[in-house]
Every structure is written in C-alpha cells, then in structure tokens.
N, C-alpha and C positions, 0 to 999 in steps of 0.2 A: 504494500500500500504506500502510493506514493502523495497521497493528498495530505495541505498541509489546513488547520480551521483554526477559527475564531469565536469566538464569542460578543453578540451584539445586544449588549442589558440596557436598564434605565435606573434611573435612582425611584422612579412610582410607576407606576400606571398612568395612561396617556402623556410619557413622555414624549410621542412619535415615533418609538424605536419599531413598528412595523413598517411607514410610511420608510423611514431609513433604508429598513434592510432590505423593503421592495426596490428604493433606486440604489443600494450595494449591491445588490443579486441582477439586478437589469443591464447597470453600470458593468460587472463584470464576466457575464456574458456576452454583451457585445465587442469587448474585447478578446472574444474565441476562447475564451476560458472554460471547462466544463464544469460548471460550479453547482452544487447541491448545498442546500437548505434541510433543515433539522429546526423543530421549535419544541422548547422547553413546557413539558407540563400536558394539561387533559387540552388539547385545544382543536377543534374540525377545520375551524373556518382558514384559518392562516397557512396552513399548510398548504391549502387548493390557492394562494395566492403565489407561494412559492413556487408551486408546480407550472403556474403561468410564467412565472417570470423567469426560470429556468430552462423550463423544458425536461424536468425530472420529477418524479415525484419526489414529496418530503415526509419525514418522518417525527413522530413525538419520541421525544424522549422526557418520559417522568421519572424522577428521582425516589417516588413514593410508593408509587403504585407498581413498578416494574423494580426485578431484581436486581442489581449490578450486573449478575453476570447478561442479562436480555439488554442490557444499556451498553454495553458494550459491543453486542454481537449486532446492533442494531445502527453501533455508526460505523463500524469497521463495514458492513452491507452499505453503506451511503458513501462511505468514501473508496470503495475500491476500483468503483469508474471516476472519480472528480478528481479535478487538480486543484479544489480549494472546496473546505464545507462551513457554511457560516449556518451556527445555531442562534436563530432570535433566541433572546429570555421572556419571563412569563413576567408581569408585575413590574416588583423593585428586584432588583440584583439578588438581596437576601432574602426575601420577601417566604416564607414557605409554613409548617406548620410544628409545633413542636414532636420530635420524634426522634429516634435513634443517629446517630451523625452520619451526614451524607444521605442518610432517605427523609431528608424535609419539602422535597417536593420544589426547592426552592435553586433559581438558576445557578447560584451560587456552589450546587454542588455538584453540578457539572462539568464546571469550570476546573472545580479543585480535583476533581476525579479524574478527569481525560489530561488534567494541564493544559489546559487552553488561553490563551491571552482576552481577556475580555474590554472591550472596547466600550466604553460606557457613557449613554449618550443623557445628558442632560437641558432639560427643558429651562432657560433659562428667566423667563415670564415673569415679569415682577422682581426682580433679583440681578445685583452686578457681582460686587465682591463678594457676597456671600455664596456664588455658586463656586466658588474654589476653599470655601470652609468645606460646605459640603463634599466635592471631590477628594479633600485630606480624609474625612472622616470613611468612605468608601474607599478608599485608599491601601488604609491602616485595619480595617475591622476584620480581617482574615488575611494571612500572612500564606494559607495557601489559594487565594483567590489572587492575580497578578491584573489590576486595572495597569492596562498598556498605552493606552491613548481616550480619547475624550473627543466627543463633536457637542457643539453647544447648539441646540434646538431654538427656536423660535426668540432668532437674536432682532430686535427692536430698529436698532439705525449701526450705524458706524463709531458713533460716540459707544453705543454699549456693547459695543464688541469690543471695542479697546479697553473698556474700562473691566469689563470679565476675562479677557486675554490678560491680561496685566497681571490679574492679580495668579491667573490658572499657571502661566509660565514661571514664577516661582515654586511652584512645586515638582517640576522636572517633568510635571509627564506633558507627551505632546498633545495639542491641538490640530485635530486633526480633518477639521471641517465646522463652517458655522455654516448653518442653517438660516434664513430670515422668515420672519413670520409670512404665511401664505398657504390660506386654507382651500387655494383652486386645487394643492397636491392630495387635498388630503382626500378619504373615501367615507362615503354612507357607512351609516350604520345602523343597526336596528337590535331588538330587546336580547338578541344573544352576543352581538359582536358585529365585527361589518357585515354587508350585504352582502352576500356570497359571490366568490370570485365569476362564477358559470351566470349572473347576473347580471353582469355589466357588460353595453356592448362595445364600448370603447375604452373596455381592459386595456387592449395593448397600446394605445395613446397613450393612456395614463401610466402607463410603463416605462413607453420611453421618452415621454417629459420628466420620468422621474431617475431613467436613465442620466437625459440633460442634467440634470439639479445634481446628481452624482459628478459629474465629471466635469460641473463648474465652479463647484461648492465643497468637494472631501480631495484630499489627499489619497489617493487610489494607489500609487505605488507607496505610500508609507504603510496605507491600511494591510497592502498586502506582504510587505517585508514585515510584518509582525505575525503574522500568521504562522504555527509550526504545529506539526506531525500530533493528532492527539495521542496520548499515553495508553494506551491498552492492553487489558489484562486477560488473561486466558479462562473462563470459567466455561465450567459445561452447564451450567443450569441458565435452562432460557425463559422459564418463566410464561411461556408462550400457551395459549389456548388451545385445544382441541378443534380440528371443524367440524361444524357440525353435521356433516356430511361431506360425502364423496362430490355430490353435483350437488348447489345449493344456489337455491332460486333467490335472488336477491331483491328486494322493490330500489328503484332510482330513478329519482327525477327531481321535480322541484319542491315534494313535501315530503321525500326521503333520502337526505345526506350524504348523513354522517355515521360515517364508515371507516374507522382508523384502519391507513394506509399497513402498519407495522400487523394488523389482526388481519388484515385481505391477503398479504405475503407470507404470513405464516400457515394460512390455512393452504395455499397454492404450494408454498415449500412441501406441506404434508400431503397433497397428491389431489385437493381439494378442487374441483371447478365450479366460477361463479356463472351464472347466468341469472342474466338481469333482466326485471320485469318494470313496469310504471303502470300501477294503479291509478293514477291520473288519465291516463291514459286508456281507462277500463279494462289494464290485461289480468289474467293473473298469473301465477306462478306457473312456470312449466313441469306440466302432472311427470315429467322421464324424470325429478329434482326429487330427491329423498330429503329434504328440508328445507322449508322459507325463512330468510330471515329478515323484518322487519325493520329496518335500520330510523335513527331517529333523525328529527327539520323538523318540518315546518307545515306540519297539516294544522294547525289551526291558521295556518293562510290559505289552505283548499279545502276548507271543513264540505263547503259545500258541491265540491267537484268529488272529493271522496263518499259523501253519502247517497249521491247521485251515481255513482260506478257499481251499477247492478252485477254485469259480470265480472268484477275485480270479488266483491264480496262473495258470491256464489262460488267461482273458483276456489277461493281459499277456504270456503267450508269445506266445498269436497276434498281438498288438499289434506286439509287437519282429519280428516274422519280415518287417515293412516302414518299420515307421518308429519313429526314435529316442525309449530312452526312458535316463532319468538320473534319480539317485538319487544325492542329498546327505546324509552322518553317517547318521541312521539311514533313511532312504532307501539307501540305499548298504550299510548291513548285509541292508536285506531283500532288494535283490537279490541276494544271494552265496548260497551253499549249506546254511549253517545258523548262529544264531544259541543260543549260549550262555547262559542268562538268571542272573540273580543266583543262584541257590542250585544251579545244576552243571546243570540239565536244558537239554538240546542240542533245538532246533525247528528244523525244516528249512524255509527260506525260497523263494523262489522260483527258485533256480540257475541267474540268467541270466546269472551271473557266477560265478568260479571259487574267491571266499576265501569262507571262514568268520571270523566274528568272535564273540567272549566280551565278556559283561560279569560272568563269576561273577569274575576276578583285574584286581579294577577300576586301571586307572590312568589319570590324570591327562594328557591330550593339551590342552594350552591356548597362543593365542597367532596372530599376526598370519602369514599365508603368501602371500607370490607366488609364482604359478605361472604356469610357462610353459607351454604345452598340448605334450605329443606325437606326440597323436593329434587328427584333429579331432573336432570334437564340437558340442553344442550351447550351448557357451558362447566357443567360437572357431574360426577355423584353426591347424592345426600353427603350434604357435610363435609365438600369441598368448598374451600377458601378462594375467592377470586376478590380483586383490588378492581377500585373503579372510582366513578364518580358520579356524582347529579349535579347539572343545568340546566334550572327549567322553573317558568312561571306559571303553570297549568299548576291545578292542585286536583285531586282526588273526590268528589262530591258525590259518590254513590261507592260506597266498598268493594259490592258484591261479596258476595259468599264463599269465593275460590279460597283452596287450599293458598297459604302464606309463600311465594316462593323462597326467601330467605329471611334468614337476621341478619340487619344491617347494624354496625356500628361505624363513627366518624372515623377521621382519621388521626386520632387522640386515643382511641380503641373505646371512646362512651358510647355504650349500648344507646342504641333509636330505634329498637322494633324488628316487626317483620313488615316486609315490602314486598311489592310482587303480587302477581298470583300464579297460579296453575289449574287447568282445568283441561284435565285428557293429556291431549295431545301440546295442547297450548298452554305456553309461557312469554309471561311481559315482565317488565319492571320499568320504572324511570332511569335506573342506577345502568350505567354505561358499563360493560366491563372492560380491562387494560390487561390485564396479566392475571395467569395465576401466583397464589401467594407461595 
C-alpha cells in the first residue's frame, strides 16, 4: 500500500469542514490524483458526497461501534487503489462519548490510531486573536493526536485575516488556507443532514466551483506534503455482519438510502448478491431473492406514493409468507401499519408489523446503541450483540403487539429497553446496525 492520508477535523460542528473536504477531494482529483474519502462516525449522507466528488466510493469509519481490528481492514480496502485518503471528522476533533480509550467514537481517535496528520479547520466568525488560543489549546490536549496545519473558515475582510494570521503564526503551525465568508458554496440541508448528494442537479458545478475555491484559497502542495502512510495493524477480527442472504433484494430510490457502503462490501466479500428494487416505483422484491432488506431515508417524504404502491405492498406480503425481510428507521416505519407524515395526514404502510409511527410531533432520537438481539433474525442469533445507532424524528404512536426485537442500551452501556419488533418472518427497528460487537 502505497497511499499516503490525512485527517480533515473542526474544533465544532458546522465549522464547514464538509464544504472543505468537498473542494480538497475535487481540488485533488483534478489534478489526476486517485484520491479516496473515508468519514468519521455513523454518517449516510457524506459519504455519497464523497463518492461524487471522487469517483470512488467512501467508507465510515467508527471508533465505537466497529472493532479496531474492522477499522483497520476497512482503510487498508480504501487505500490500496489511492495515492492519497482524506478522512473528514464527525463534530469537534474530540468531540465522542465516554468509553474505553480509542472506542469514543470521536475523530480524534483515528487520528491517534492510524497516525495520521490532522488538518484542523477553524471557523473563524466573530473571533480574531482568540482563534489561535483556541488552536494552542487543540494543539496541546493529546500529544498523540498531531494538529499539522490549520485553514481559517469564514474569514470576514483582509484586516481579519491578518489580524488571526498574526496571532496563529506564533504558534509554528502553518496556515494553510483562509476561506472568506460565502454561502453560494455552501449546500441545502434538511432535518437529517444535507440534501442528498443523488438530489442535486448541479452537483458537479458545485464541485468544481468548489474545486476553484480549493486551488485559489489552500495551499495544495503543503496540504499534501503532510500527508503520510497510515499506521496499521494486523488483527483478524472484522467485526463485520453476516448477509442476510445469498441474493438479497434491496429497496433504492429516493425514500430508501441508507445503506453503509462498508455493510454492502462485506456482505459481496461473503459471496452475497444485491438486487435492487424501488417501491416508489411500485416494484417489489424479486421472488428468485431469499431476503428483503428495507434500508432506511426518507419515506415520510413519499408517505403518500408508498401507500399508494398496491403492488410494492402485495409483493412483499407474499415475499414474507417465506423468507425474511427487515426494515431499518425508515424501512422499519414502512413496514408497520401506518405512517404519520409532517402536516397530521396518516398513510397506511404495508402492516407487516404491528406499530404505527409519526413524524407530524417530531422529536429528536440521536446516538450510539448496542443491542442484544431477542429474537433471531437477520442480523444474528438470540442474544447476539451488534453496535449501531439511531437518527431519527419519527417516534412510535401505536406499539403493536410484536415480539420485542432486542434490548437496546446507549453507548455509556444505560439500559433503554427493548426496540424493534418481530413478527414471523418480519423484523424492523429504528437502530441502524455497524458491526458486530
């Protein structure tokens, strides 16, 4: 393996470090480079942004939910075709949850784990010389995390860039691009994160404008003489899922996602084939497919094009009456009984399960889950442990009766219940699974 990566953090959340690493990854692709993209943490949406602006798919790496040794196996797979892999970070740099060192889920400990140079871009908004306190203090707080250089985010005029430059070049690390305020670069977004990459039809404009903004604005041959070889280690344990079938029908389209990249390559490593179906499109699963799996988006944006899909629902009853199918977040709303959509109108989904869920009284479900299964299923046996997560503002307004598919606890290890259900052949949950534990 000859590729060498980086690390592209922020000191918070919406420092711009996507909008960044979109025009570094555009930036250095068009200079014939093969460069791969990796993002830090539980994340769908960024990754399909990287794979535009690449031309490779990208991969998560979580620190919490996956084992080191699957974190390993899973960039040494990313960098064995690239000549450079830039991993965006999740948050703030440290940003993760309290737990055992090195599994906090937090960018920071990927950095320290691979040794990678991290590049740490600061939003500099209201703020001159105090963004170079800040940068000391990021600096200094882990002696095996190496901040290598700095770009300042949404610099104001020329006065305050000199006057943040000023104070950042006494501390020895370079500057290595400023940014000026300018919200034409930035992208939509909406209640999970931006508006999906397959969304936009003037993606690749906005790519290589933001190309331009890279290769007007960053030091590109600095960025990449910091770049070096990550560290990696040899573990045989991959942490990796079962598929749940040999041929496994998959729904895709625009109210079904999300799909981690690293769980579709692991099931094809094990001999797995996808075939994909869109219910949007009134198909259903192909009957030759020994299991459906329901991937989770955005059907409370087609509540009413999915309860309207008479042969998508028909299909998958017949489907289930012999072989498993599972529905994650909103895969997991559609198969319950009816589905709430923003403004109070109730669409009745395909009842192959017994809850109802809303999104008209949205709240906030976020956050890292192990689950213990209680029923088996296609992601284990009773009483297999799989790591994951919930995203999502839909909530649960009718139980049903189904057997509990697992206990769920946070990722602090505090008991929250059982979730899920099962019923026959069928199994949902909100909770996304990443790895086994």
């Amino acid at each position: 393996m000859s590729a060498s990566g980086l690390v592209i953090a922020a000191h918070k959340s919406g420092a711009g470090k996507t909008t960044l690493t979109l025009a570094l990854l555009s930036a250095l692709k068009r200079r014939g480079l093969a460069v791969h993209a990796a993002k830090a943490g539980p994340d769908y949406i960024d990754p399909a942004f990287h794979a535009r602006a690449t031309g490779h798919g990208s991969v998560n790496l979580d620190s919490w939910a996956m084992p080191p040794g699957m974190l390993d196996i899973l960039l040494r797979e990313t960098a064995s075709a690239a000549d450079i892999v830039v991993v965006e970070g999740v948050m703030g740099l440290f940003d993760g949850i309290a737990g055992a060192l090195g599994r906090s889920g937090a960018t920071a400990d990927l950095a320290a784990r691979f040794g990678l140079p991290v590049v740490l871009v600061i939003d500099v908004t209201s703020q001159a010389q105090s963004a170079a306190a800040l940068l000391r203090g990021f600096a200094t707080h882990d002696p095996d995390v190496e901040i290598a250089g700095v770009i300042l985010n949404r610099v104001a005029s020329a006065r305050h860039a000199r006057l943040v430059s000023q104070a950042v070049e006494a501390l020895s690390i370079p500057i290595l691009g400023m940014l000026p305020r300018d919200t034409s670069v930035t992208l939509p977004e909406r209640h999970l994160g931006l508006v999906q990459a397959g969304e936009h039809d003037d993606l690749d404009d906005r790519l290589a404008a933001l190309a331009d903004l890279a290769e007007t604005r960053l030091d590109l041959d600095a960025i990449l003489a910091l770049a070096r070889p990550p560290r990696l280690q040899e573990d045989a344990v991959s942490g990796r899922l079962p598929p749940p079938g040999q041929r496994i029908a998959v729904a895709r389209d625009a109210a079904f996602t999300f799909l981690y990249p690293h769980l579709v390559q692991g099931w094809r490593d094990q001999g797995a084939t996808l075939v994909p179906f869109s219910p949007l499109a009134d198909e259903g699963p192909d009957p030759g497919c020994d299991s459906c799996w329901l991937p989770g988006g955005y059907p409370e944006l087609h509540a009413g094009r999915i309860a309207a899909a008479d042969t998508f629902k028909t299909k998958i009853a017949a489907f289930a009456e012999t072989r498993p199918v599972h529905g994650e977040c909103g895969g997991y709303m559609v198969l319950g009984q009816g589905l709430v959509d923003a403004n109070g109108v109730r669409h009745a989904m395909t009842g192959l399960l017994g809850h109802a869920t809303s999104f008209a009284d949205r709240k906030l479900h976020l956050g890292y889950r192990a689950a213990q299964l209680l029923e088996p299923c296609v992601l284990g046996d009773r009483g297999a442990h799989v790591r994951g997560h919930e995203f999502h503002y839909a909530r649960v307004i009718e139980p049903g009766d189904d057997a509990p598919l697992a206990a769920l606890a946070d990722g602090e290890g505090n008991p929250m219940g059982s979730a899920g259900g099962r019923r026959g052949t069928v199994t949902g949950t909100f909770f996304h699974a990443i790895a086994a534990a």
